[in-house]
N, C-alpha and C positions, 0 to 999 in steps of 0.2 A: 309234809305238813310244815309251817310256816312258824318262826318263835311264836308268832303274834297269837296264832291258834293253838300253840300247846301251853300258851299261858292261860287260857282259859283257866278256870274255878267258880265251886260254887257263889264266891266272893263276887262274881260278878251278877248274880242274878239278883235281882230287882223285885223285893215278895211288896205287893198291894195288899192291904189289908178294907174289909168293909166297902162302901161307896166308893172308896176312891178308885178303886180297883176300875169299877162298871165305870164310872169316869176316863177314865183314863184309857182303858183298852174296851169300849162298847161292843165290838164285833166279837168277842171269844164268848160276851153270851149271850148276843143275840143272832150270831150269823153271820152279821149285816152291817153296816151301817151305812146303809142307800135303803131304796126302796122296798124290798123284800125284807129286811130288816125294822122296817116300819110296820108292816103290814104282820110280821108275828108278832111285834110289842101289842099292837093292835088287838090282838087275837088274844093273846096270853093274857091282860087287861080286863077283855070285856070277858073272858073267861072266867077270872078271879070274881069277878064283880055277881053274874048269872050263881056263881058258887054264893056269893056272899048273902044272897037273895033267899035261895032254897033253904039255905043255914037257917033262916029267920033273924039275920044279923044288920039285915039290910033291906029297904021296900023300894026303892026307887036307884033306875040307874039312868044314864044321862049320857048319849054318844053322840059327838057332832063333828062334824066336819068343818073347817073354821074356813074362810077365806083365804087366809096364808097359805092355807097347804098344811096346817097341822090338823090332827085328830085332836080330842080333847074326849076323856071319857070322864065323868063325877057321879058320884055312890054317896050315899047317906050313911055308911055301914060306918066304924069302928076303923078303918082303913089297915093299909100293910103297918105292921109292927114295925118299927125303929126304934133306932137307940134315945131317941129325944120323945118328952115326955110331955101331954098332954095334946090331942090329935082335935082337931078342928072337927064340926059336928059332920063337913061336908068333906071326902078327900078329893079329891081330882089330880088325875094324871094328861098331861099336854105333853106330845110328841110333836115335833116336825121334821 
């Protein structure tokens, strides 16, 4: 083994906290980030949203396919909780 590699320590790991995290390394939780990784955001999404529905939290969901190549999915519901406060009447999530 090599100095460089037994200098290793925890000191060198790099903790992401919150959003920044999903920013920053997209594929450790979604799989992906190509195609197949669109396609479970996709899914996970319009999943959330059918749950937000049956809940009675939510009447109308709203999936589109855009021109660019992104999905765009928007819900009437209460949307995903974050740290930042006061949530727009309508949320929407846009992938590409």
């Amino acid at each position: 083994m090599s100095d460089a590699a037994s200098q290793y320590t925890a000191a060198h790991i790099q903790v992401l906290e919150g959003r920044e995290a999903v920013r920053k390394r997209p594929g450790m939780y979604v799989g992906s980030t190509s195609e197949p990784g669109l396609h479970n955001q996709v899914f996970e999404v319009s999943d959330w949203a059918v749950n937000e529905v049956l809940a009675g939290r939510a009447e109308h969901i709203d999936v589109a396919l855009e021109s660019d190549g992104c999905v765009r999915v928007a819900i009437d519901g209460p949307g995903v909780p974050v740290e930042a406060a006061g949530h727009a009447a309508t949320q929407v999530w846009k992938s590409c």
